[in-house]
RORO-912093 format. One record per residue (C-alpha): residue number from 1; x, y, z. Coordinates in steps of 0.25 Angstrom, whole numbers. Example, Ala and Ser with C-alpha at 12.3 -4.5 7.8 and 13.67 -1.06 7.14 Angstrom:
! RORO-912093
1_49_-18_31
2_55_-4_29
END
This chain:
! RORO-912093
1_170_377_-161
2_157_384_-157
3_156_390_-142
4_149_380_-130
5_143_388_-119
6_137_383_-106
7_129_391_-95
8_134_384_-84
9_124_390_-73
10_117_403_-72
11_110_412_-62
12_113_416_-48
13_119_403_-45
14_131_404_-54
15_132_408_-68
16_143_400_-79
17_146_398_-92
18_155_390_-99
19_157_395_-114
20_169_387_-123
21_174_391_-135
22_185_382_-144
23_196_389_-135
24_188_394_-122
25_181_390_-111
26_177_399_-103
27_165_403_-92
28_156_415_-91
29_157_417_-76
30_158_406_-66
31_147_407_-55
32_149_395_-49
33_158_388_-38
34_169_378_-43
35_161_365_-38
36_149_369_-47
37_157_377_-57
38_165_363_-61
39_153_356_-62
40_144_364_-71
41_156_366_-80
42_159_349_-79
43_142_349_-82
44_146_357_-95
45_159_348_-99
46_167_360_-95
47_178_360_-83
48_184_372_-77
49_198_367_-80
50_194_370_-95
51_189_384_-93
52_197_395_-99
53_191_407_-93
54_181_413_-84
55_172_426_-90
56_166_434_-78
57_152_442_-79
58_153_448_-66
59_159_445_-51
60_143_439_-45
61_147_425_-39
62_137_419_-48
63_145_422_-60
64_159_421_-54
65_158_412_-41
66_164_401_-48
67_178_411_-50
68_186_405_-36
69_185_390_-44
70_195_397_-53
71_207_396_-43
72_210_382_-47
73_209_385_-62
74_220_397_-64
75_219_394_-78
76_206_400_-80
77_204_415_-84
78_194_423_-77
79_189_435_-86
80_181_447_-80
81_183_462_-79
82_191_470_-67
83_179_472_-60
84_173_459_-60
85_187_452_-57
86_190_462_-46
87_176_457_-38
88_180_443_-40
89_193_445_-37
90_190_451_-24
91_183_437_-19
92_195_426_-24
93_207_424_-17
94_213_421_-30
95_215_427_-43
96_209_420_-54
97_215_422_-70
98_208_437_-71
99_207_440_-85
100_201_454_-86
101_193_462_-93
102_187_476_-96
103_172_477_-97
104_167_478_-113
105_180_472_-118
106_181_461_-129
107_194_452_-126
108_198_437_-131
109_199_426_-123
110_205_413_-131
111_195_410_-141
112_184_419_-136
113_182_435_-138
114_175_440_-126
115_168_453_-124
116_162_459_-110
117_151_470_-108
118_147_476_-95
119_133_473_-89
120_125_477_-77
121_125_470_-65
122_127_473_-51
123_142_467_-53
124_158_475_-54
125_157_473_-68
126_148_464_-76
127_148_461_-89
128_143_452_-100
129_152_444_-110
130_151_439_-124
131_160_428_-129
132_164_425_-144
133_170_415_-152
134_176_412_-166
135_174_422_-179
136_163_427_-186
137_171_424_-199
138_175_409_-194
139_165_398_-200
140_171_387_-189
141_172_396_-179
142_160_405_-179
143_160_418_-169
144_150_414_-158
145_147_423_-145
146_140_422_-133
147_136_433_-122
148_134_431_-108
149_125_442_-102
150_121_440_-89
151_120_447_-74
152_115_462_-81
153_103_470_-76
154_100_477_-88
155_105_478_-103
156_111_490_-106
157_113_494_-121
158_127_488_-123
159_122_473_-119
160_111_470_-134
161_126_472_-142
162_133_464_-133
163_124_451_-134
164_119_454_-148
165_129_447_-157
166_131_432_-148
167_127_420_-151
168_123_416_-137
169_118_425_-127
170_117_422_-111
171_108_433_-104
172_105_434_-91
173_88_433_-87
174_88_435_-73
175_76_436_-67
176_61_439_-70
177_56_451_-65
178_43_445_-57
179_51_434_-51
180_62_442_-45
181_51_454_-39
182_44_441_-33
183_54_434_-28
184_56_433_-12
185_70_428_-10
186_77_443_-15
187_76_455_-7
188_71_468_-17
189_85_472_-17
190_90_460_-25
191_79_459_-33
192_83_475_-35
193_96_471_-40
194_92_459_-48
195_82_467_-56
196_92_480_-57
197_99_485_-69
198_112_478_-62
199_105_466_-59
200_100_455_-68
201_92_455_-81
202_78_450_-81
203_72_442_-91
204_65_454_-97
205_78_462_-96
206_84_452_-102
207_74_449_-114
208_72_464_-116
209_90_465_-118
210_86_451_-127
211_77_460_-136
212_85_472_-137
213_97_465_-144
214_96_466_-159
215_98_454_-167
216_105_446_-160
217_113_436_-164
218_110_427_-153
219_108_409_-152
220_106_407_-140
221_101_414_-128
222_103_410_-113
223_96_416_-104
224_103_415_-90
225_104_421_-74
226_91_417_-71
227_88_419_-57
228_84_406_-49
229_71_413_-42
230_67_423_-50
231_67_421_-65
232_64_406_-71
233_65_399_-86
234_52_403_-89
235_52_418_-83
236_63_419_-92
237_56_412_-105
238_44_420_-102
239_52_433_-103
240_60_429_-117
241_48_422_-125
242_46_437_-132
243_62_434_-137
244_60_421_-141
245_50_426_-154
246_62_435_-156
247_74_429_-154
248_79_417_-163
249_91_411_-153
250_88_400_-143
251_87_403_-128
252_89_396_-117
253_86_399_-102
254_96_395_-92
255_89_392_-77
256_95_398_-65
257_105_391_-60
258_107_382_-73
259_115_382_-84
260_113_378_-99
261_116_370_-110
262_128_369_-118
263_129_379_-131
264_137_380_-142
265_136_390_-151
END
């Protein structure tokens, strides 16, 4: 069975993922409230009484928002490291089926191998996640992987290794420089923030991390987190059209605040 992944919704709104495998069904994050948690994941012919597991990114409320819907379904697992569970923790009055983990650690859960790598952002302990399936030996069941990289200010070396060898890759292309120093609604020290090393990446930091990652094995690229105000589809396309003569996978662009199509892979 091939994977089927489903960007559920993306940007300062709330951000969600629902990625299934023949055993799992999990969700990279959960940003969103139950009432429009249940309905995305009913728009995707999904339920939240048939999700497995939760992965955590970091404890921002547009990526964990939708963790107090989990007190009526004890069954699902809620994945994330000391740190980050520690801050959520602080702000439910009940505790959720914590399963932990260490930063950079590769562990198993049912079907699924999964692996974490640290990332900057002005969070306790953020990081970034690949997820595999299957075997590279197997001809039904091929090894397919997807990385989700999002919320990070800059690239540091680690990061080209980490999404090189994935099938799908979903990046994070924040903001265009010009439009964020234009905007009036955010005061120069947000704009500070978003545009630091701890912040968010650009979409020239993000197609310069893009070109510095040596062959890549990559499908199909997503590029998500745009911000509602200060970044647009075509800001973003402008910016990647020198990777396009490069790069042989298909990409798509999600819009702030939307999600995107079904993908199996």
């Amino acid at each position: 069975m091939a994977m089927r992944m489903k960007i559920l919704g993306s940007g300062s709104s709330g951000n969600c993922a629902v990625l299934c495998s023949e055993g799992s069904r999990v969700l990279i994050d959960v940003g969103f409230a139950q009432r429009k948690l249940r309905q995305l994941l009913h728009d995707a012919g999904e339920a939240l009484e048939k999700i497995d597991a939760i992965f955590l990114t970091h404890e921002h409320g547009d990526h964990a928002a939708g963790i107090d819907a989990l007190k009526k379904f004890p069954h699902i697992k809620l994945f994330a490291n000391s740190a980050t569970a520690a801050a959520v923790q602080s702000k439910l009055d009940f505790r959720p089926e914590w399963q932990l983990f260490q930063t950079g650690s590769r562990f198993h859960f049912r079907d699924l191998e999964v692996e974490s790598f640290h990332v900057p952002h002005d969070a306790q302990e953020p990081v970034g996640f690949t997820f595999s399936h299957g075997h590279d030996d197997d001809l039904f069941t091929p090894r397919r992987r997807i990385a989700w990289l999002t919320d990070l200010g800059h690239a540091p070396a680690h990061i080209p290794e980490r999404i090189r060898d994935v099938d799908v890759l979903v990046v994070e292309a924040n903001h265009c420089p010009q439009m964020l120093e234009a905007d009036v609604r955010r005061p120069w020290s947000t704009k500070q923030r978003i545009s630091g090393r701890h912040g968010h990446l650009s979409n020239q930091r993000m197609c310069e991390l893009l070109a510095n990652v040596t062959n890549p094995r990559w499908r199909h690229v997503f590029l998500t987190h745009l911000s509602r105000d200060c970044n647009s589809n075509a800001a973003v396309e402008t910016a990647l059209a020198p990777l396009r003569t490069r790069l042989t996978c298909q990409f798509s662009v999600v819009a702030a605040g939307g999600g995107s199509e079904l993908l199996e892979f």
